[in-house]
C-alpha positions in Angstrom: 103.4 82.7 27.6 106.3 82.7 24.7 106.4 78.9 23.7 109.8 79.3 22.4 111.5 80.8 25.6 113.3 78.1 27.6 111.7 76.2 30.9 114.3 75.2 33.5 113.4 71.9 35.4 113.8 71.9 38.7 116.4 69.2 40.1 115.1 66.1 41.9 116.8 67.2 45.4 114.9 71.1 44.9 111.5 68.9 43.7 112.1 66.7 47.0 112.3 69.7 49.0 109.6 71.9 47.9 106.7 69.0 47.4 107.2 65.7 49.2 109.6 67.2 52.1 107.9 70.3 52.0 104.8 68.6 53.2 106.8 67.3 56.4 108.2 70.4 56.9 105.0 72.0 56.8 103.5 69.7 59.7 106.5 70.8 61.5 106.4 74.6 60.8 102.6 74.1 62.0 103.8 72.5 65.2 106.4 75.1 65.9 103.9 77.4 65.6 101.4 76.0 67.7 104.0 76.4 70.3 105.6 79.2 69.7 102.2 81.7 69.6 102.4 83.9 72.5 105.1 83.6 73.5 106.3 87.1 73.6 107.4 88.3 76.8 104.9 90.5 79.0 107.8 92.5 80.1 105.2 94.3 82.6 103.8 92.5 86.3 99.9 91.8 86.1 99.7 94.1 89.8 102.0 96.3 91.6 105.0 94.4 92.6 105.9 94.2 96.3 109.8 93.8 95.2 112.4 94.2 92.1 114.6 91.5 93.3 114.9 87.8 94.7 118.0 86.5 96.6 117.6 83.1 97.2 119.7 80.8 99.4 119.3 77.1 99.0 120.3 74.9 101.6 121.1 71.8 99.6 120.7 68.7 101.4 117.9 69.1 103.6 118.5 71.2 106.9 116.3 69.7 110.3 113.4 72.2 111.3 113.5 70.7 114.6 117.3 71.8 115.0 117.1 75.2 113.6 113.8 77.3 113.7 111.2 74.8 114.7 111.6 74.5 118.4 109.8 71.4 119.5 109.9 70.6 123.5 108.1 67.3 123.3 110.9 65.7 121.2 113.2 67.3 123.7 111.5 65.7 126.6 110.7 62.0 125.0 114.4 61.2 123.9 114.8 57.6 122.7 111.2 57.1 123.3 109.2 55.9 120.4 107.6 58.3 118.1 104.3 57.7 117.6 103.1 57.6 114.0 106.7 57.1 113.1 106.9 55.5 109.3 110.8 53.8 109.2 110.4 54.3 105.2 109.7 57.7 105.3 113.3 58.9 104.0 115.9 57.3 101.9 117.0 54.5 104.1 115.7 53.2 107.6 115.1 54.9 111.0 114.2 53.7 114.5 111.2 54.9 115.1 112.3 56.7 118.0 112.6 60.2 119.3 116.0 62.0 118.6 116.0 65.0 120.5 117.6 68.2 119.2 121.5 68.1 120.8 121.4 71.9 120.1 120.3 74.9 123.1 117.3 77.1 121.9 116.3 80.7 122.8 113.8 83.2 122.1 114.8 86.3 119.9 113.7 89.6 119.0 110.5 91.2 120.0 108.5 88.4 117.9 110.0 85.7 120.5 111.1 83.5 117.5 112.6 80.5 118.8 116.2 79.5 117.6 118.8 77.0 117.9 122.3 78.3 118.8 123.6 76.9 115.6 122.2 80.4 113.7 123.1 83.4 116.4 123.8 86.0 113.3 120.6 84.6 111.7 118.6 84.6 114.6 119.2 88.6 115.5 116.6 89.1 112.3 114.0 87.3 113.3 111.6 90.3 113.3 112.1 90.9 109.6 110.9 87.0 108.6 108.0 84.7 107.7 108.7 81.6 108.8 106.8 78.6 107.0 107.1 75.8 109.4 104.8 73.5 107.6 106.2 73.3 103.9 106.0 69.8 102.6 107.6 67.9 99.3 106.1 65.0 97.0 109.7 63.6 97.2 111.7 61.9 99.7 115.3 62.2 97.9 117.7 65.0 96.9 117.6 65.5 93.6 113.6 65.2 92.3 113.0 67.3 95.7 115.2 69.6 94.3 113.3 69.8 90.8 110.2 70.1 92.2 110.7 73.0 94.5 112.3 74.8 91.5 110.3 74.0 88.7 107.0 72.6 90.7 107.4 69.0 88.5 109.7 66.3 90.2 111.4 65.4 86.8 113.8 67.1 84.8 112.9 69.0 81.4 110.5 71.8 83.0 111.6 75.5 84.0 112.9 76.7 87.1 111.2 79.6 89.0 114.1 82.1 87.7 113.5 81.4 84.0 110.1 81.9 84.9 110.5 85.4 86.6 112.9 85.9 83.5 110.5 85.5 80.8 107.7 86.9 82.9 109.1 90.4 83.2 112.5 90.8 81.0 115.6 92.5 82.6 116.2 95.3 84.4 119.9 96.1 83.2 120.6 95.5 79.8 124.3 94.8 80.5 123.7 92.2 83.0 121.5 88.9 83.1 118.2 88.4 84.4 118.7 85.7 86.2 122.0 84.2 88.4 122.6 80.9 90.1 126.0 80.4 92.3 127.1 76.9 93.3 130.4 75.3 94.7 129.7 71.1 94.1 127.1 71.4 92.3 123.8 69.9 93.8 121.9 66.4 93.0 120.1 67.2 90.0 122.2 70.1 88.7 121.4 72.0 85.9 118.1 70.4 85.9 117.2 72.8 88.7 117.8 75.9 87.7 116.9 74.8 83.4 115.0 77.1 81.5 113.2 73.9 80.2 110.9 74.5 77.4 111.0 78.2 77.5 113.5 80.1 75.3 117.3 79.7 76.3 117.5 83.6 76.6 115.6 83.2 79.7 118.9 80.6 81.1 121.1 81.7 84.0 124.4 82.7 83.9 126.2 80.3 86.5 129.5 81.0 88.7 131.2 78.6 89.8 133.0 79.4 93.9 135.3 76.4 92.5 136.5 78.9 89.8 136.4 82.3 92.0 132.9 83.1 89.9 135.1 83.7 86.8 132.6 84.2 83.8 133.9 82.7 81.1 134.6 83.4 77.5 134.0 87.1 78.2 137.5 88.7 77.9 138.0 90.1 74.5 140.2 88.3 72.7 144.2 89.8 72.7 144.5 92.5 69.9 141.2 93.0 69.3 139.7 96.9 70.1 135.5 97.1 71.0 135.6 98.8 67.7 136.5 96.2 65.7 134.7 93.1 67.8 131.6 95.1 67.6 132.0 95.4 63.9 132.3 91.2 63.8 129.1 90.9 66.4 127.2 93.2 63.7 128.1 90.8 60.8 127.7 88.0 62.7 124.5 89.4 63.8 123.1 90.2 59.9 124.0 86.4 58.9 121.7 85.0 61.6 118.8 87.3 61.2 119.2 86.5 57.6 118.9 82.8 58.5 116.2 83.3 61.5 114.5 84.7 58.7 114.4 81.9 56.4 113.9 80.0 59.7 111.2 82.2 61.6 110.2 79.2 64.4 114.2 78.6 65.7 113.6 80.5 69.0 117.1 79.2 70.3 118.5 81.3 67.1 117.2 84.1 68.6 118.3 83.5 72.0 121.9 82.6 70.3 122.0 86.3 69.0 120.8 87.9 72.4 122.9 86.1 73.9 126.3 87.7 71.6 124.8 91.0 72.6 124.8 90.3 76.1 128.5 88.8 76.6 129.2 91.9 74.1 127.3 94.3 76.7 128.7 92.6 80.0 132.5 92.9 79.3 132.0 96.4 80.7 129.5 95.8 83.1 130.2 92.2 85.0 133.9 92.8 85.9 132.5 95.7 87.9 130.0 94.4 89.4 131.8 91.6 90.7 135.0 93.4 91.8 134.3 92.5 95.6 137.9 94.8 96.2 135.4 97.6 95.8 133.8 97.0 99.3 135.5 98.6 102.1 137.3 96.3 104.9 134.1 96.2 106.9 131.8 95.5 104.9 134.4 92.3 103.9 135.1 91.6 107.4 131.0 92.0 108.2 130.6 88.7 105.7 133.5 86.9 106.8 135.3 86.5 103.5 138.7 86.9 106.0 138.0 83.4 107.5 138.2 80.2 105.9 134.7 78.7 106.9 132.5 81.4 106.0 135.0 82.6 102.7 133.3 81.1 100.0 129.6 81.3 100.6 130.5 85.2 102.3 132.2 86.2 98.7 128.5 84.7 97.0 126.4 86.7 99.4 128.5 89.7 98.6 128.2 89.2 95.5 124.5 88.8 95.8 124.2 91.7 97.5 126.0 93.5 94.3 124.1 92.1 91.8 120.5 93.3 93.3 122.3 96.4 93.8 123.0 96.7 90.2 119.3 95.3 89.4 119.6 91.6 88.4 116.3 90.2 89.4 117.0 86.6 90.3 119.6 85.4 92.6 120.3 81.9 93.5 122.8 80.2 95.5 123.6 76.5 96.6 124.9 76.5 99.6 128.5 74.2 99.9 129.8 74.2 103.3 133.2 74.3 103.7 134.1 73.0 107.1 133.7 69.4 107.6 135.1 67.9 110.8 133.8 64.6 111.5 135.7 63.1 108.6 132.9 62.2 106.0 132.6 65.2 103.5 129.0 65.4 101.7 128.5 66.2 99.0 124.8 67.6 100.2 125.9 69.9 102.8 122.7 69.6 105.4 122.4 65.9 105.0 122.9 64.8 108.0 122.7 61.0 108.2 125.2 59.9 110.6 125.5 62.4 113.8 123.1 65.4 113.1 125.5 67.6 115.9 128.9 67.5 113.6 127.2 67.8 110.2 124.9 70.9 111.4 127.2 72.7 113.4 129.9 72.3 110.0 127.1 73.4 108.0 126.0 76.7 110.1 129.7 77.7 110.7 129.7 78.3 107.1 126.3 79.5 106.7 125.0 81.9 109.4 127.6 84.7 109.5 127.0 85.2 105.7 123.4 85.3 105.6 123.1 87.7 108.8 125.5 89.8 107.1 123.7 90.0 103.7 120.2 90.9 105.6 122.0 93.4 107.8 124.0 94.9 104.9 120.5 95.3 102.0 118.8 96.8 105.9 121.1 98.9 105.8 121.5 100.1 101.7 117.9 100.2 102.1 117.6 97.4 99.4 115.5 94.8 101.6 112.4 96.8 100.7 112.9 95.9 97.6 114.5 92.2 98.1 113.0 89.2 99.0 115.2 86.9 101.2 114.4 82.7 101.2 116.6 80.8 103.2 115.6 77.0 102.9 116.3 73.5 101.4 114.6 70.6 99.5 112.7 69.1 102.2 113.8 68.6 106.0 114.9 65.6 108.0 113.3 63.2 110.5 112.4 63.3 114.2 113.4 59.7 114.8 117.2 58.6 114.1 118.9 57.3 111.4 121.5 54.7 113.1 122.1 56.8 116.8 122.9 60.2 116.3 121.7 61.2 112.4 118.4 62.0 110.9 116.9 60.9 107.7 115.4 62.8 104.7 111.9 63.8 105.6 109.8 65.4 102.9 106.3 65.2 105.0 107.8 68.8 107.5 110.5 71.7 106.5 111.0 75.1 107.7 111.4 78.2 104.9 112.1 81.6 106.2 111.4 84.5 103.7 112.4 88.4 104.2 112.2 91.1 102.9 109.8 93.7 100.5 106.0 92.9 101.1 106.8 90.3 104.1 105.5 90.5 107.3 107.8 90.4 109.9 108.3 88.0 113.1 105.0 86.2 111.7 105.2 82.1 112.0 102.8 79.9 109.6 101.8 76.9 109.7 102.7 74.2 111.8 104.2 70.5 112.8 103.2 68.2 115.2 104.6 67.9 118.3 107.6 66.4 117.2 108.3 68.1 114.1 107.7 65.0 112.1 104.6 66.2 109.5 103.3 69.4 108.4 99.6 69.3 110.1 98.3 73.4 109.8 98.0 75.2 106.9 100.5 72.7 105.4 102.2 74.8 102.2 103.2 72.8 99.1 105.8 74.1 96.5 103.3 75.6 94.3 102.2 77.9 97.4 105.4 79.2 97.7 106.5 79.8 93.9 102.7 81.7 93.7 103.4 83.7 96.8 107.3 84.7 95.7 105.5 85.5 91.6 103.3 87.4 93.6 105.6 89.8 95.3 107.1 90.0 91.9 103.7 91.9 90.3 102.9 88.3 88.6 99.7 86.2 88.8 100.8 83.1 88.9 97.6 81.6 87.2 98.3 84.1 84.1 101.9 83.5 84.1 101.8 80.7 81.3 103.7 79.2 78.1 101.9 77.4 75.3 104.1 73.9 74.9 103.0 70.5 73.0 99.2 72.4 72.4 99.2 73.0 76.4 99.5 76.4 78.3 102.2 75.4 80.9 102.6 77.6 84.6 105.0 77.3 86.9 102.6 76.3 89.6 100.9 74.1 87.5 97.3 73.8 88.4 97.6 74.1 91.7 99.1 77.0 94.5 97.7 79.7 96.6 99.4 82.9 97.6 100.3 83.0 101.0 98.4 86.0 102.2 98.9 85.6 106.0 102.5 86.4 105.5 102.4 89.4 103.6 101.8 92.9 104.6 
């Protein structure tokens, strides 16, 4: 060492940085680290998948099994009787504790015999293609945790939803268009908190489209004067700056996500416009999902565009249903929740409803695509078989029916089962976590090995609970 040659101090703030707030930086770089090891995608199933594709159609609010696929003649035959076993408490408010019989005609369809209500004729003509789950159950008795905890299998926000799940599980199929989609008119109780990617990286988000703004994606036009030449040289820049910081910065997964996402909007400019371009499909094929008639419009155009996106292989499709007729004065803003006179509020709700989805299983039949599409038609929880006030039904989280359809499914097959009123789930009863195993497992994914390391614990979807539902698949 040359004595003579000068020694530069550092400053106090560098000294602060490097020693004393180094230290705390270090317990944080070893905390990021702890969660952030392993994370890299699989991008590959642990089996053979069953399907590519999801479409799935969530009935916010809580449509009645006993007035839609869960035929129950006892409840028709003891009207205004009292229900025995009934629990007044069991929903959000108060019931009477007596039968309320389905005001709705019922009739076998399809070789299978399936039985249902005339509210769903377009729905019904499919019945040989579905699993129905007749004895799904929640942990929740209200809207929005219900909502959560079918979707993320915790009843409190902060956790990811199935499709960020699916996302990071397997990656993308199209570069030039997301993962995972979620549609919504009024958005549902609980909101983003059900479709979140929670803890995992915010790459593995949805994009949303909103039927209030025609599905209009936006900051995606390119801004006026600028060519792709020149806005790809910017995205390159801007894309060297943040590597150059991530690097400095290797634990800021949300950097990373920031830059993929650039690339994406970058990417999609081409590719979503097409792809949602609904003018493409022939008259028919409009007419076939009713986007010429003002009840089935909005949700038709999201099926559609459903349809499109599996076509162009996005892997997760969700949409929350809004129904757009409302007659008996009171508009919800939970669709199927039927409180005050189940008849009006379910016959608004299926007007809008059943067209659309017999269209989009008739339409991926016929494109060939439901071989490689899963179909679940369902809400949060269902309702009660006792009245709310005279002519409404409760929230009931003890008995719901979920249909499924599709790739891997065995048609006309019914699981499970209520009681003889419909009221609880009493054979083979099926939690949430049985259902997000059995749709992971269609996918190609295990749901037990399907985890995320978060706060020093390996997180699943499922939890630590779940069983694939093997009866139902072929």
């Amino acid at each position: 060492m040359n004595v003579d040659s000068p020694v530069t101090l550092p400053s106090r703030r560098h000294f602060l940085q490097s020693t004393g707030m180094g230290l705390g930086s270090l317990a944080l770089a070893s905390l990021l680290h702890e969660q952030s090891s392993g994370q890299e995608r699989r991008q590959q199933p642990h089996h053979a998948p069953k399907i590519r594709s999801v479409i799935w159609l969530f009935m916010t609010g809580g449509p009645s099994q006993v007035d839609t696929f869960d035929y129950k003649p006892e409840l028709q035959r003891r009207n205004g009787q009292v229900l025995a076993g009934a629990d007044p408490s069991t929903g959000f408010f108060q019931t009477s504790g007596r039968c309320l019989a389905s005001p709705f005609a019922w009739r076998q369809h399809g070789n299978s015999g399936s039985w249902v209500s005339e509210l769903l004729p377009h729905t019904a003509r499919h019945v040989d293609d579905m699993a129905f789950l007749h004895s799904c159950y929640s942990l929740q008795n209200n809207h929005a945790p219900a909502s959560i905890e079918l979707m993320t299998g915790v009843n409190r926000p902060g956790y990811p939803s199935m499709g960020s799940w699916i996302n990071y599980g397997l990656g993308t199929m199209n570069e030039n268009l997301p993962a995972f989609v979620v549609m919504h008119d009024t958005k549902p109780r609980g909101d983003d908190n059900i479709w979140t990617p929670g803890f995992l990286p915010k790459s593995n988000q949805p994009l949303t489209l909103d039927a209030r703004r025609r599905e209009e994606i936006a900051n995606l036009t390119r801004a006026t004067g600028m060519g792709e030449s020149q806005q790809r040289s910017q995205l390159d820049i801007l894309r060297e700056l943040n590597q150059s910081h991530q690097q400095q910065r290797p634990q800021e997964a949300d950097l990373a996500a920031r830059i993929q996402s650039f690339e994406l909007a970058f990417r999609m400019q081409q590719a979503a416009p097409e792809a949602m371009d609904l003018r493409q499909e022939s008259r028919i094929v409009q007419d076939l999902y009713g986007l010429n008639q003002r009840d089935t419009a909005t949700f038709g155009r999201q099926c559609l565009l459903a349809r499109r996106l599996v076509e162009r292989n996005v892997r997760f499709v969700q949409i929350f249903f809004s129904a757009t007729r409302i007659s008996g004065g009171a508009v919800n803003d939970v669709p199927w929740d039927g409180h005050s006179d189940i008849n009006v509020n379910h016959r608004d709700c299926a007007a809008s409803m059943d067209q659309p989805v017999g269209a989009l299983l008739t339409d991926l039949k016929a494109r060939g695509l439901l071989d490689s599409t899963l179909v679940v038609w369902g809400g949060e929880f269902g309702r009660t078989s006792d009245s709310q006030g005279a002519s409404g039904r409760d929230h009931n989280p003890h008995a719901h029916t979920i249909f499924m359809a599709g790739g891997g499914i065995r048609g006309g097959v019914h699981y499970g089962a209520t009681d003889d009123f419909g009221y609880k789930a009493v054979h083979n009863r099926t939690s949430v976590h049985d259902i997000q195993a059995t749709v992971l497992h269609l996918l190609g994914l295990d749901h037990t090995r399907l985890t995320y390391r978060f706060n020093g614990r390996d997180f699943r979807l499922t939890d630590v609970a779940g069983n694939v539902i093997r009866d139902i698949l072929v």
